[in-house]
TORDRENFI-430944 format. One record per residue (C-alpha): x, y, z. Coordinates in steps of 0.2 Angstrom, whole numbers, always signed. Each point is the difference from the previous one (the first is absolute). Example, Ala and Ser with C-alpha at 12.3 -4.5 7.8 and 13.67 -1.06 7.14 Angstrom:
<kolnus>
((+62 -22 +39))
((+6 +17 -3))
</kolnus>
This chain:
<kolnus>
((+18 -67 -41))
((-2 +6 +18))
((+6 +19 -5))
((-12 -1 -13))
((-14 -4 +12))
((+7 +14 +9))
((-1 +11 -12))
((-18 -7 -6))
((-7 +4 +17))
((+6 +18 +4))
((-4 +5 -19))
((-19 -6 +4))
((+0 +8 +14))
((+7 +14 -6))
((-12 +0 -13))
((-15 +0 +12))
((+7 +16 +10))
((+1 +7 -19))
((-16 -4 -4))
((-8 +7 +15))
((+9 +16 +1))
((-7 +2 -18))
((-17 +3 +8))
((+5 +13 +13))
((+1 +20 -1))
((+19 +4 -6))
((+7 +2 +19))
((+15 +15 +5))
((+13 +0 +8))
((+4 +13 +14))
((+12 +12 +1))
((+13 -1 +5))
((+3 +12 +10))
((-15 -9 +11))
((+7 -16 -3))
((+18 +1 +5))
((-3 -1 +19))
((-10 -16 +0))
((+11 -6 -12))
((+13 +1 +14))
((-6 -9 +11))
((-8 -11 -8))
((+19 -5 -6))
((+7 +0 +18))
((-16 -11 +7))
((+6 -13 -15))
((+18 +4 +6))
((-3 -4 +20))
((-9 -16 -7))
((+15 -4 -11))
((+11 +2 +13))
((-9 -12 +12))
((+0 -12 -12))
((+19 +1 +0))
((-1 -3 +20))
((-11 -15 -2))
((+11 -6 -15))
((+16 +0 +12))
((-9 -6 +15))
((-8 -14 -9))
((+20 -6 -7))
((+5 +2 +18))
((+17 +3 -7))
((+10 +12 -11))
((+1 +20 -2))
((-16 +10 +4))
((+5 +8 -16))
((+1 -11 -11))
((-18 -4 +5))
((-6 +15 -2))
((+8 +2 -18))
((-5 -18 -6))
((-18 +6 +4))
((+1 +11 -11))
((+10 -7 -14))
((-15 -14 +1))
((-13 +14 -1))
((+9 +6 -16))
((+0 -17 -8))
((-18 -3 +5))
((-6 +16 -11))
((+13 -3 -14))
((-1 -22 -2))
((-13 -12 -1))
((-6 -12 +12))
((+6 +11 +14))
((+18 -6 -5))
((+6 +15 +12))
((-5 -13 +17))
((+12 -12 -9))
((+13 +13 -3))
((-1 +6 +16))
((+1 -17 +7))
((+15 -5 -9))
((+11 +17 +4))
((-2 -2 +18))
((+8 -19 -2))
((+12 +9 -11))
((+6 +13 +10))
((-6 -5 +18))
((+7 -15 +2))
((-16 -9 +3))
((-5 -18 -10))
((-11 +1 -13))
((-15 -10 +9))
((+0 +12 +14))
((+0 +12 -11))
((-16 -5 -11))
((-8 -5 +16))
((+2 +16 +9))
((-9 +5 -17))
((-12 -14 +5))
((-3 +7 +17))
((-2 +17 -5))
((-13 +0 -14))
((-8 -11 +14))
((+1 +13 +11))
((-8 +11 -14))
((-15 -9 -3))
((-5 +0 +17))
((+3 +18 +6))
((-11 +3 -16))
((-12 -11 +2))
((-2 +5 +20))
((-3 +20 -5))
((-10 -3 -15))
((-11 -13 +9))
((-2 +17 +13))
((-4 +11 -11))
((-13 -9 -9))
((-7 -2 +17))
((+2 +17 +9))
((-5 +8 -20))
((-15 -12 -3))
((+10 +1 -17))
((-2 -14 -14))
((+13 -14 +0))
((+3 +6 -21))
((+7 -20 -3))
((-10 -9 -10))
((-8 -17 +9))
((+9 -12 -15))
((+19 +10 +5))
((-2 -4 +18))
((-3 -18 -6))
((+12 -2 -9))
((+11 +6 +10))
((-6 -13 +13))
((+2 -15 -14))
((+16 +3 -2))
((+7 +0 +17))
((-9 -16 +0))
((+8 -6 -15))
((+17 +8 +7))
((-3 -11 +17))
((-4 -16 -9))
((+16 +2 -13))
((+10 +0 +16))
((-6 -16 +7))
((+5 -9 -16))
((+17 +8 +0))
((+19 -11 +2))
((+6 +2 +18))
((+13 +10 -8))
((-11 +11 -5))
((-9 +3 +16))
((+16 +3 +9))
((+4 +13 -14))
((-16 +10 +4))
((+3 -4 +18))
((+16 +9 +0))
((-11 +14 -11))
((-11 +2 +13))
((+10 +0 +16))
((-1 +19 -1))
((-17 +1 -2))
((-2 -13 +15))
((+10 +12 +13))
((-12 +11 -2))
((-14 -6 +12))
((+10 +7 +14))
((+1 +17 +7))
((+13 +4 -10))
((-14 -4 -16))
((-12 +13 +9))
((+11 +14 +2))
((+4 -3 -20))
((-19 +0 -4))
((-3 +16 +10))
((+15 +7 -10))
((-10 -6 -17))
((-16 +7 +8))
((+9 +15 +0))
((+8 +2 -16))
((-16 -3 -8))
((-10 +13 +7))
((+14 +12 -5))
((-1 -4 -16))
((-17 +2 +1))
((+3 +17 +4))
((+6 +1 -17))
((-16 -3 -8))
((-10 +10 +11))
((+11 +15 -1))
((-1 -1 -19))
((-18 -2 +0))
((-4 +18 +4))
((+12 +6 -11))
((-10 -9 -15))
((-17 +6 +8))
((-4 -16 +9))
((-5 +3 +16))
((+10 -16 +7))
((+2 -3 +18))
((+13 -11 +8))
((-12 -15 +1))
((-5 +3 -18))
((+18 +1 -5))
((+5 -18 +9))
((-15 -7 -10))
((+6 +8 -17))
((+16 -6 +6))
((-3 -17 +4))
((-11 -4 -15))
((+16 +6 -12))
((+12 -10 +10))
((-11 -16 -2))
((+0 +4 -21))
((+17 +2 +0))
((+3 -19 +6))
((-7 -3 -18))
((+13 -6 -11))
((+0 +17 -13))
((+12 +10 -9))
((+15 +10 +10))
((-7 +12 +9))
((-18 -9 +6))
((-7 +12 -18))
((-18 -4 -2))
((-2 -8 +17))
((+7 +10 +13))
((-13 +13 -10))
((-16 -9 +0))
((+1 -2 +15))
((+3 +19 +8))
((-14 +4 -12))
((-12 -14 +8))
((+6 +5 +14))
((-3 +20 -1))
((-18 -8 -7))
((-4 -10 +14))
((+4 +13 +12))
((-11 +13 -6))
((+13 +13 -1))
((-5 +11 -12))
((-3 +1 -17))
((+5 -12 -13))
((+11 +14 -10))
((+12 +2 +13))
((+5 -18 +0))
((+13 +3 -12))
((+11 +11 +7))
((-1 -7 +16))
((+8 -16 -8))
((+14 +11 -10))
((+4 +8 +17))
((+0 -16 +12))
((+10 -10 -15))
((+15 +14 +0))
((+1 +3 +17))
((-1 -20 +5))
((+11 -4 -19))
((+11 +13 -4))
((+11 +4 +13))
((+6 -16 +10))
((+0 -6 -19))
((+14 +13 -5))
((+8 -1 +20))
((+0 -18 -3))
((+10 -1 -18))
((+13 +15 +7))
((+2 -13 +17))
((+3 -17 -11))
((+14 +11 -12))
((+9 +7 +14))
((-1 -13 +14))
((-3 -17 -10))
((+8 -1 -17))
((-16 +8 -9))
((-11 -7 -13))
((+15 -15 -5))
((-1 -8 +19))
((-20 +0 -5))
((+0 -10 -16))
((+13 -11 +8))
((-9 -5 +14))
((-17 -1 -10))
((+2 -8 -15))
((-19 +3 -4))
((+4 +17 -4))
((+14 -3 -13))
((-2 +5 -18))
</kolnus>
């Protein structure tokens, strides 16, 4: 029932991104002789953030091979463009526990601590553009809410939980708890980081596509996609992961509507297609390939 949802929400949204473009100019690509230079970079700025991402990873476990950080990263990358439910976090989570020597719950909760770590380096730069850019926030009043409600509801559960179940989240959270130190800040300056190169990303592509992005515009676009892509959707965040660059381009006043489409297509390979491929090449050669993956998520079987 949950991958149907899934699938129910990205195919509406999907079905909303359809609908408008069916209303704009036919948009063109550019050459690519034009194209190929920006193209470049674009896919170095995603690999510099991909590669800090590793760094945090392996500083976050405090423990194991700098390596296999860096490879996991992207081996969770893969599986969260190829499987639901961002099943890629749950991979990664459960290969470096495999091959790291590292117990499951420290595991999952240096997940814990670095999604956390995430949503704040997000919220701090978007929360500055939207202030430096006088630009509009681009979430609905009622998301925001609900949001609120249910980390209410999600704080009132865990008062009614057993105390073995408080000590379970407890041990969950420990790594999340470490991080108010200075230790925590140096990690959220490495997020901060890695966010605006990926950023980059969007900006780069932007004027590739004929919209005049600058690097604030590009953290907005970027941040707006990143919040969508916490929906539960199809593999791949399809349908919402492109409402919300469209919104986004919209919102920003770059450019005309027609050159919204080929701005997605370029962002989507650049940020999809390559650590999608690297990833599958690294979990065939380094961790038993897709075999270990439906062994150690037995969601994905069948």
């Amino acid at each position: 029932m949950a991958r149907g949802l899934q699938v129910a929400v990205s195919a509406l949204a999907l079905a909303g991104v359809v609908w408008w473009l069916s209303r704009q100019d036919m948009p063109t690509l550019p050459p690519l002789g034009e194209a190929v230079g920006p193209l470049l970079a674009a896919v170095a700025l995603y690999l510099l953030a991909t590669l800090l991402r590793g760094e945090r990873w392996h500083r976050l476990l405090g423990r194991g091979s700098r390596g296999d950080a860096y490879a996991l990263t992207t081996v969770g990358y893969m599986g969260n463009n190829a499987l639901p439910a961002r099943a890629g976090d749950v991979l990664k989570a459960m290969l470096t526990a495999h091959h790291g020597g590292v117990a499951r719950r420290h595991a999952f909760g240096t997940l814990v601590a670095e999604r956390l770590l995430d949503a704040v380096a997000l919220g701090v730069i978007f929360a500055a553009v939207i202030v430096a850019g006088d630009l509009p926030l681009g979430i609905p009043g009622w998301a925001a809410a609900a949001v609120g409600a249910g980390v209410l509801v999600a704080v009132s559960a865990a008062a009614l939980l057993t105390p073995r179940l408080r000590g379970l989240i407890a041990g969950l959270l420990a790594p999340s708890r470490a991080l108010l130190s200075g230790r925590g800040a140096a990690l959220l300056a490495l997020s901060l980081t890695l966010w605006v190169a990926e950023a980059g990303v969007y900006a780069v592509l932007g004027h590739v596509a004929g919209v005049p992005l600058s690097l604030a515009d590009g953290v907005y676009v970027m941040a707006l996609a990143n919040v969508a892509a916490m929906v539960p959707a199809a593999p791949g965040y399809v349908g919402t992961f492109d409402a919300a660059m469209v919104l986004g381009v919209r919102l920003a006043g770059a450019g005309p509507s027609s050159v919204a489409l080929p701005y997605v297509l370029l962002v989507r390979f650049v940020l999809f297609v390559p650590i999608t491929l690297v990833g599958l090449v690294i979990l065939v050669m380094r961790y038993g390939g897709v075999a270990t993956a439906r062994r150690l998520l037995p969601a994905t079987r069948g």
